[in-house]
C-alpha positions in Angstrom: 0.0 0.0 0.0 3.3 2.0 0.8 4.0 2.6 -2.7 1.0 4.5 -3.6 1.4 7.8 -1.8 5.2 7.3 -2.1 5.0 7.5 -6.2 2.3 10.0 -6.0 4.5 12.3 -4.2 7.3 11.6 -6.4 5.2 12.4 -9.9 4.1 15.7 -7.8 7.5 16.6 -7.3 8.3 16.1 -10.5 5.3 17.9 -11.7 6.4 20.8 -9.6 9.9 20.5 -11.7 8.7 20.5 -14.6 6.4 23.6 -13.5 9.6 25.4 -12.8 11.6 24.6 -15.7 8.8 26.1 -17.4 8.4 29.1 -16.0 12.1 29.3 -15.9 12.3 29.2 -19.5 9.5 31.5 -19.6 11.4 33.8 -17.9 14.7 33.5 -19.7 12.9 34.2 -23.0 11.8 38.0 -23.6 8.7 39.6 -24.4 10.3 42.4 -26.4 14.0 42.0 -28.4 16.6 44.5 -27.1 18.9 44.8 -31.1 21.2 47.5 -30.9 23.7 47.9 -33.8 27.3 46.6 -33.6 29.0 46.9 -37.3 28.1 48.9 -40.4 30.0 46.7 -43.4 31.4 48.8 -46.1 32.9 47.1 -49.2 29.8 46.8 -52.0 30.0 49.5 -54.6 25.5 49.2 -55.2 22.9 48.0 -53.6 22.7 45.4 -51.3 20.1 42.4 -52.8 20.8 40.1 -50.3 22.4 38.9 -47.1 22.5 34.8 -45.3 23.9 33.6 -42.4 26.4 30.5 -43.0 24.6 27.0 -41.2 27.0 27.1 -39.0 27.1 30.2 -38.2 31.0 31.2 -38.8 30.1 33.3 -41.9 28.2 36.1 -43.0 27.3 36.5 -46.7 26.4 39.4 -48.8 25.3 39.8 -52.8 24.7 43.0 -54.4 23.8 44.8 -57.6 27.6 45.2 -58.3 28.1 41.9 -59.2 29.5 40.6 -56.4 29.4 38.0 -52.9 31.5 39.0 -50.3 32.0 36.9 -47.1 32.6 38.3 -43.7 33.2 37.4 -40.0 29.2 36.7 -38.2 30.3 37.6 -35.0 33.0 40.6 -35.8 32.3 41.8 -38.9 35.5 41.4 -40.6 35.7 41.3 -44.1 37.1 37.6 -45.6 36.9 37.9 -49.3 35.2 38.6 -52.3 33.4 36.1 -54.8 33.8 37.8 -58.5 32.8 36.4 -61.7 28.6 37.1 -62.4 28.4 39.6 -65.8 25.1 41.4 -64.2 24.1 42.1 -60.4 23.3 39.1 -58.1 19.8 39.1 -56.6 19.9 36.2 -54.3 22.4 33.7 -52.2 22.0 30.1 -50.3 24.5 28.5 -48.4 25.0 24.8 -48.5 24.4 23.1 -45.1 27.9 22.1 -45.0 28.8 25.7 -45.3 31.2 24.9 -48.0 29.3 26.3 -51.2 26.7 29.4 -52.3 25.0 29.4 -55.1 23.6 33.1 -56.3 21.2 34.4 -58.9 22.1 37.0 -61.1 20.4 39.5 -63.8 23.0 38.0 -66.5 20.4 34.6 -66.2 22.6 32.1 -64.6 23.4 30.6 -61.4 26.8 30.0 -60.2 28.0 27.4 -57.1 31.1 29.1 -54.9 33.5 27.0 -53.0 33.5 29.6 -50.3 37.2 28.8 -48.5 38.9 28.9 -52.2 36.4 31.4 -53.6 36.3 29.8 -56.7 33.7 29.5 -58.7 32.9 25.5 -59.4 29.8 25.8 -61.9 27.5 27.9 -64.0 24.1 26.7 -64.2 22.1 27.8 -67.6 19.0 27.5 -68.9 16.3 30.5 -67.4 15.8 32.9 -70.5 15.1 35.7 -68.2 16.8 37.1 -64.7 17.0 34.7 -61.9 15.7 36.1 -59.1 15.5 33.6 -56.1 17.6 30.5 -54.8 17.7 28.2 -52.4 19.5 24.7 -51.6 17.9 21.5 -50.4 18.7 20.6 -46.8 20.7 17.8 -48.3 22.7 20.2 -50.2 21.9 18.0 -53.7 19.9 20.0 -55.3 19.2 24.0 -56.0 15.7 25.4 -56.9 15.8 28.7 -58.6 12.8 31.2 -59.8 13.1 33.7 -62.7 11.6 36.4 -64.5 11.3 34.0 -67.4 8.2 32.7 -64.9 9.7 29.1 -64.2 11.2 27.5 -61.9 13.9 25.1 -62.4 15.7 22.6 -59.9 19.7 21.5 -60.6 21.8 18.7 -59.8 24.7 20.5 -57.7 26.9 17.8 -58.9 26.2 17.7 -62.6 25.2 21.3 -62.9 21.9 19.7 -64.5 18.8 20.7 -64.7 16.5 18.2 -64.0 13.3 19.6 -64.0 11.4 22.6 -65.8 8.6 23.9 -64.0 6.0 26.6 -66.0 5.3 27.6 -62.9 3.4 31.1 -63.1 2.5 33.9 -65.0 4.4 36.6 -64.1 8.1 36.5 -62.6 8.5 34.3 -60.2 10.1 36.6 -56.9 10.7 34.0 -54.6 11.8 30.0 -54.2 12.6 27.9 -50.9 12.8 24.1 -50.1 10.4 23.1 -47.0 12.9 21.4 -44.0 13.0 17.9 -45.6 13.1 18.8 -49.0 10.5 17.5 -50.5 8.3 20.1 -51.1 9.2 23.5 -52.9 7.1 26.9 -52.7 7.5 29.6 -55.1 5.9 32.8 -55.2 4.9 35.4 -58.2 3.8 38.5 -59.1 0.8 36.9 -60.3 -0.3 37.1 -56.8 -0.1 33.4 -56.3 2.1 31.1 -53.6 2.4 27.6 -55.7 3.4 24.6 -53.8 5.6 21.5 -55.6 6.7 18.0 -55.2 10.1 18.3 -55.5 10.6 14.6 -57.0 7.6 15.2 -59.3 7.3 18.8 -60.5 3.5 18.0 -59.9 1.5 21.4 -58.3 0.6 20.4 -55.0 -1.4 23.4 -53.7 -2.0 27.3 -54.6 -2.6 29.9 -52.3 -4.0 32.9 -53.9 -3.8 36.4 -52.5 -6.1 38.9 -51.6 -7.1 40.9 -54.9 -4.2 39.0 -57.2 -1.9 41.3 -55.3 2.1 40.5 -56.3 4.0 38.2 -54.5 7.0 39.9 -53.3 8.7 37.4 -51.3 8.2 33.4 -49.7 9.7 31.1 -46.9 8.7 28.0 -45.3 8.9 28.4 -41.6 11.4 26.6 -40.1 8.8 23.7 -38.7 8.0 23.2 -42.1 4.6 24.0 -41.7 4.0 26.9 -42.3 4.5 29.5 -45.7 5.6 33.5 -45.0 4.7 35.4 -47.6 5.0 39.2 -48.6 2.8 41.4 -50.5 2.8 44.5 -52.3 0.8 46.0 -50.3 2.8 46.6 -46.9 1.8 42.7 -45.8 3.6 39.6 -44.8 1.0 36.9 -44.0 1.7 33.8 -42.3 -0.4 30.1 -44.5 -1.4 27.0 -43.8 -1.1 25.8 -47.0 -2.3 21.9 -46.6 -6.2 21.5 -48.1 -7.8 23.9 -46.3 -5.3 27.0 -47.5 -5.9 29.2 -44.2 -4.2 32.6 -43.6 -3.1 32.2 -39.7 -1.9 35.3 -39.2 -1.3 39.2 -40.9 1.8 41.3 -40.3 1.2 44.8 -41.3 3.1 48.1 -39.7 6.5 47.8 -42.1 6.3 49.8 -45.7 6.2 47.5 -48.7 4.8 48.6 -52.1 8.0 48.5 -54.8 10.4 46.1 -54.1 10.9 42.1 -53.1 11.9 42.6 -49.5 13.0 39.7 -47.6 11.6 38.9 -44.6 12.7 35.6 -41.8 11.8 33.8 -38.9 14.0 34.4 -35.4 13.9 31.9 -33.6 16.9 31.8 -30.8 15.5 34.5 -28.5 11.6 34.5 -28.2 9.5 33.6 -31.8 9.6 36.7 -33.7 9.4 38.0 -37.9 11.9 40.2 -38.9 11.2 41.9 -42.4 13.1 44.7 -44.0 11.2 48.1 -44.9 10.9 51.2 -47.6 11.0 53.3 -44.6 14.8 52.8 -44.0 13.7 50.6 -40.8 13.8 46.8 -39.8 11.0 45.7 -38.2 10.1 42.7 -35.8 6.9 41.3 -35.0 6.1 39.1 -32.5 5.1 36.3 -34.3 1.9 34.7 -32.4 0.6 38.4 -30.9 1.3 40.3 -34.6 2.5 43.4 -32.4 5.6 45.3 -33.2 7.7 44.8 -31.0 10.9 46.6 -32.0 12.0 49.0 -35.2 15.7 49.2 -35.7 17.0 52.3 -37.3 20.1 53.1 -39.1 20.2 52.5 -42.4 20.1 55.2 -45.0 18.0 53.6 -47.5 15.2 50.8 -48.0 16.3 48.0 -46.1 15.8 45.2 -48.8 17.4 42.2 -47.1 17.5 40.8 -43.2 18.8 37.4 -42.0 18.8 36.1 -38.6 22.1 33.8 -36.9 21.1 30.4 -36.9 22.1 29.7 -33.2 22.9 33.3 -31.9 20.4 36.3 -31.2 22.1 38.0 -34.3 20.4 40.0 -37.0 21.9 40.8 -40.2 20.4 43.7 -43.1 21.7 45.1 -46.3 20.1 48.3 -47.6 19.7 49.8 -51.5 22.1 52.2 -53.4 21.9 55.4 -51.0 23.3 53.5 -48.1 25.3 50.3 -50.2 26.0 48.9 -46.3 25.6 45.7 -45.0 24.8 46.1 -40.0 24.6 43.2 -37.9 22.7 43.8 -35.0 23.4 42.1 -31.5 20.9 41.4 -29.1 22.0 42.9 -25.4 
């Protein structure tokens, strides 16, 4: 009979641990992020199109309208080297998981695979007809998507430099392309003012998400549970999809200035759940993801902030801004 009470007291005791390792985690996260600015990057002679964070968190990348990639330290800012050999600006960058390789998108319609520690270039992938806008790696590192002006959206063997498959995708430029957290789904956005999602392994369309009043797709991402689809408008929105059968906008993120241009936008994720999204009004913002508030604008840049990426393990935020200000700031969290 002993045992009874005995291992009732012990699952209440371990209740009560648990109860405090909640709350202490509660505690430890906070409700509003504290980014101040810690380096301004100066090197690119234009606009910056696009910044990422390395997987593992060394490196900091950054492509811009003057052709160029140039790698620098995530944590001090220092400048490692430049990747040269595109004929037109670059509009987008992905890192490899391994952190060994980038592949960027350029205006002169190819794609080209870095090794990053030689920075040499290993291949040029052609075949859009049209600028390439938007790439992205496969978790396994195997295969690139890319999205174009030419309105497809093509996927490449890294090792062949093939393309093995040709996707008519849309009907307007396709703006943005990402692999889900497995791989085997693709989403691509347009602005035909649809988010389109693809078996990888098939092509086949798997699901379309169309926006309020056709309005142009400016930028997509899975979030990082894979569950979810972040998508930009137009029209100063980023809303937040289901996009299984029953296609349901979760949440709206308005507050941040976007009419013009394809801003990225990202999930942080290592200090509290928040959005962080670039801005035509010079600023960054951050949302809090579940609430939708703002919960912090960070000022500094001269120009519209186009690009943001957040430090995979670290509370680190990284932004490039357009041809007034040509810099690239990482932001600490204090």
């Amino acid at each position: 009979m002993e045992s009874g009470p005995a291992s009732m007291s012990s699952s209440s005791y371990q209740y009560q641990d648990q109860q405090q390792h909640q709350q202490q985690q509660t505690e430890s996260i906070p409700q509003t992020p504290n980014y101040i600015l810690k380096y301004t990057l100066k090197g690119h002679a234009k606009s910056i199109s696009s910044v990422k964070f390395s997987p593992d968190g060394k490196w900091l990348a950054s492509a811009s309208a003057d052709k160029t990639i140039k790698i620098w330290g995530a944590y001090d800012g220092k400048f490692e080297r430049t990747l040269e050999g595109h004929r037109e600006g670059i509009s987008d960058i992905a890192w490899s998981q391994d952190s060994k390789l980038i592949c960027s998108a350029s205006d002169d319609k190819t794609i080209k695979i870095w090794d990053v520690e030689s920075g040499k270039m290993v291949k040029t992938l052609k075949g859009h007809k049209e600028y390439v806008f938007g790439v992205s790696f496969n978790p396994q590192s195997n295969l690139i998507v890319s999205g174009s002006f030419d309105e497809n959206v093509r996927i490449w063997d890294v090792n062949t430099g093939e393309c093995t498959k040709m996707i008519s995708a849309h009907s307007d430029p396709v703006t943005g392309v990402h692999f889900n957290r497995d791989g085997t789904l693709v989403v691509s956005g347009s602005y035909d003012g649809t988010v389109r999602i693809w078996d990888t392994t098939t092509g086949q369309l798997l699901n379309t998400i169309s926006t309020e009043d056709g309005k142009e797709v400016s930028f997509v991402k899975f979030s990082p549970n894979g569950k979810f689809v972040l998508a930009g408008t137009l029209d100063n929105t980023l809303r937040l999809w289901s996009y299984n059968n029953n296609k349901k906008c979760l949440k709206t993120y308005t507050g941040h200035k976007n009419e013009k241009y394809c801003i990225f936008s990202t999930f942080s994720v290592t200090c509290g759940k928040w959005i962080v999204t670039g801005s035509e009004d010079n600023l960054i913002y951050i949302y809090n993801l579940q609430t939708r508030e703002i919960v912090q604008t960070l000022a500094g840049h001269e120009d519209v902030v186009l690009t943001v990426a957040c430090h995979p393990t670290e509370n680190i935020i990284a932004s490039g801004a357009l041809e007034k200000d040509r810099s690239v700031k990482i932001w600490k969290h204090m």
